[in-house]
N, C-alpha and C positions, 0 to 999 in steps of 0.2 A: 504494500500500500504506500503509495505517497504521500508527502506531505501536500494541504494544499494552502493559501493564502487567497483572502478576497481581493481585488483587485480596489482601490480605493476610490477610481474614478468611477466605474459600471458597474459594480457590485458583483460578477460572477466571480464564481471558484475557477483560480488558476493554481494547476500544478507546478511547484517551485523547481522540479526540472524541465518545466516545459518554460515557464518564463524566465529563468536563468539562461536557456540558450537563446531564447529571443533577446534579451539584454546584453550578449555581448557586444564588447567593444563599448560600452557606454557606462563612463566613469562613475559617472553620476547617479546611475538610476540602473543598479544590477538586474534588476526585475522588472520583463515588459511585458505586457498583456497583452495575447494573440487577439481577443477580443477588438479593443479599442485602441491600444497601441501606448496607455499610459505608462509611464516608467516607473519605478516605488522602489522602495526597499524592503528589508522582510521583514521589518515590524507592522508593514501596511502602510506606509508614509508616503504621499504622492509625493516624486520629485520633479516631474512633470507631465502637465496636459497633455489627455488622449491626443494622438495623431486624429482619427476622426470622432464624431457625436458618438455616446452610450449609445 
């Protein structure tokens, strides 16, 4: 089972190996949500705005 984290812009449940790969390369914001494309951290911390609308 994996771990998951709610994404803090959309609210969906992202898997933290599935948005860890999507946040590479992105100093700032290790964790990106396939959904909407926000970046965060693993506390749930938006570090920035969805790429597009929830």
């Amino acid at each position: 089972m994996s771990d998951v984290v709610e994404c803090p812009a959309c609210g969906k449940e992202v898997e933290i190996e599935e948005a860890k790969a999507l946040g590479q390369g992105d100093d700032k914001a290790p964790l990106t949500c396939p959904t909407c494309g926000a970046g965060f951290d693993r506390e749930g911390k938006l570090v920035h705005d969805p790429l597009v609308g929830p």
